[in-house]
C-alpha angles and dihedrals in degrees: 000000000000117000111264115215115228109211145170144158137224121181129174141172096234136224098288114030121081093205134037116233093168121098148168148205130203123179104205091077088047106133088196102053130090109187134127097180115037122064135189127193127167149152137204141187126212119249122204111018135332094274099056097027101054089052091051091054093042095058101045085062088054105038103037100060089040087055097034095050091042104129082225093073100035091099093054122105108267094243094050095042096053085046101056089046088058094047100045085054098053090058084046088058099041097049086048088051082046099059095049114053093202091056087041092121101025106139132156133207113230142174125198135173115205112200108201104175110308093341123094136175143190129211129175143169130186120004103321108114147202126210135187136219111206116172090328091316114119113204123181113233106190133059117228108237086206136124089252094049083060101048088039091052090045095056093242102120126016131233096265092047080044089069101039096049116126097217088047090124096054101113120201096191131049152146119261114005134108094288121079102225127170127221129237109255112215110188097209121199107210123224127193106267095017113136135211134205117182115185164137131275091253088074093037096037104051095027123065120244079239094055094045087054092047092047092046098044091055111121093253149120104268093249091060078051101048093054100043085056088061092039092053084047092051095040087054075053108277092246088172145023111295125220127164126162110189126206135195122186103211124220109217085257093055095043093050095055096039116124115210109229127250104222121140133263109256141127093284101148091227073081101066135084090211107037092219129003105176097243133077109278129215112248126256138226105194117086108173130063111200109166132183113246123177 
């Protein structure tokens, strides 16, 4: 038996912030896709005011999956192709931001990680982060391209003084813009039981490293998880939007004893492809994820 993926989404707009510029996409609930084998999940965060931030966004959601999932692209190496699709949606981004002076400079920060059969990759650029639970051990996988990180790499500042700096949220990499960056590329091997957890600063920023592995580590369905990150984020204040997707990669014992939820159907965000899409969505009946990997 394959390996099935357990996933969900939560996203929020926080205690602070009037607008959301976060977003996510997750394949699994994607009405137009057809695939058993390849998965996308991502989530971005909107750079330079809620206007052009929450279009960027917007479109990386949109542009991404459809490059990504081009059967063009399907017989390229998983790296390369994710890749290409990152870098064919940044142009997309930053022609959109050419042709409106007032989105000239909309960007967003993102990370994604794309599954192909028993392959699986990370990218990243900005402060959007992804982090993995091994037997009760949380690593960070991907690197901030961020002021702080420098200082923080240089020896300059310390981890305590990183979180406290006033110019933490100043990114130096990120999707669309009028800079050409490039994201990291992380090659990542799956194990059975392994999680998951892709988000914003808003979740990072305002939860430990120590309280993200406790919460992901809880004995529950991914969306229980999901949520309880945003809620841990909003209860340390919620200073920012708040995204977190949560995945569990399910051994066939796992798999064979999990239980499917019975929330209601309702305009929670966890039951969307696209977390926010700035018009009103049709409703959805289907609440569970459950994708073969491997």
């Amino acid at each position: 038996m394959p390996f099935l993926l357990q996933v969900a989404a939560a996203l929020d707009s926080g205690k602070v912030r009037k607008h959301n510029e976060d977003n996510y996409y997750r394949s699994d609930f994607d009405p137009t896709l057809d695939s058993k084998t390849d998965s996308l999940f991502l989530v971005v965060d909107g750079v330079g005011g809620n206007k052009g931030g929450a279009n960027a966004s917007l479109i990386a959601c949109e542009q991404m999956p459809k490059l990504f999932f081009d059967p063009k692209r399907q017989k390229m190496e998983l790296v390369t192709r994710l890749r290409d699709s990152i870098m064919a949606t940044h142009h997309e981004i930053a022609a959109v931001g050419r042709s409106n002076p007032k989105l000239r400079e909309m960007s967003c920060t993102f990370v994604v990680v794309a599954i192909v059969g028993n392959e699986a990759a990370i990218a990243n650029m900005g402060d959007s982060r992804a982090y993995r639970l091994r037997n009760g051990v949380l690593k960070q996988m991907t690197v901030d391209h961020s002021m702080v990180q420098e200082q923080l790499a240089m020896g300059l500042i310390n981890a305590d003084q990183a979180r406290t700096h006033p110019h933490k949220n100043v990114v130096t990499r990120s999707l669309g813009g009028v800079e050409q960056n490039v994201p990291d590329m992380i090659p990542l091997v799956l194990q059975p039981d392994d999680g998951l957890v892709l988000c914003t600063d808003g979740l990072h920023g305002a939860v430990t490293d120590a309280q993200i592995a406790k919460l992901m580590g809880q004995e529950k369905n991914q969306v229980q998880i999901a949520e309880d990150l945003v809620q841990e984020a909003n209860n340390n204040g919620g200073p920012d939007n708040i995204t977190a997707l949560a995945l569990k990669v399910l051994s066939q014992k796992t798999a064979s004893g999990i239980t499917r939820p019975t929330l209601a159907v309702n305009d929670k965000d966890h039951l969307r492809p696209i977390g926010l899409t700035y018009a009103k969505t049709q409703k959805r009946k289907r609440l569970w994820g459950f994708l073969p990997w491997g």
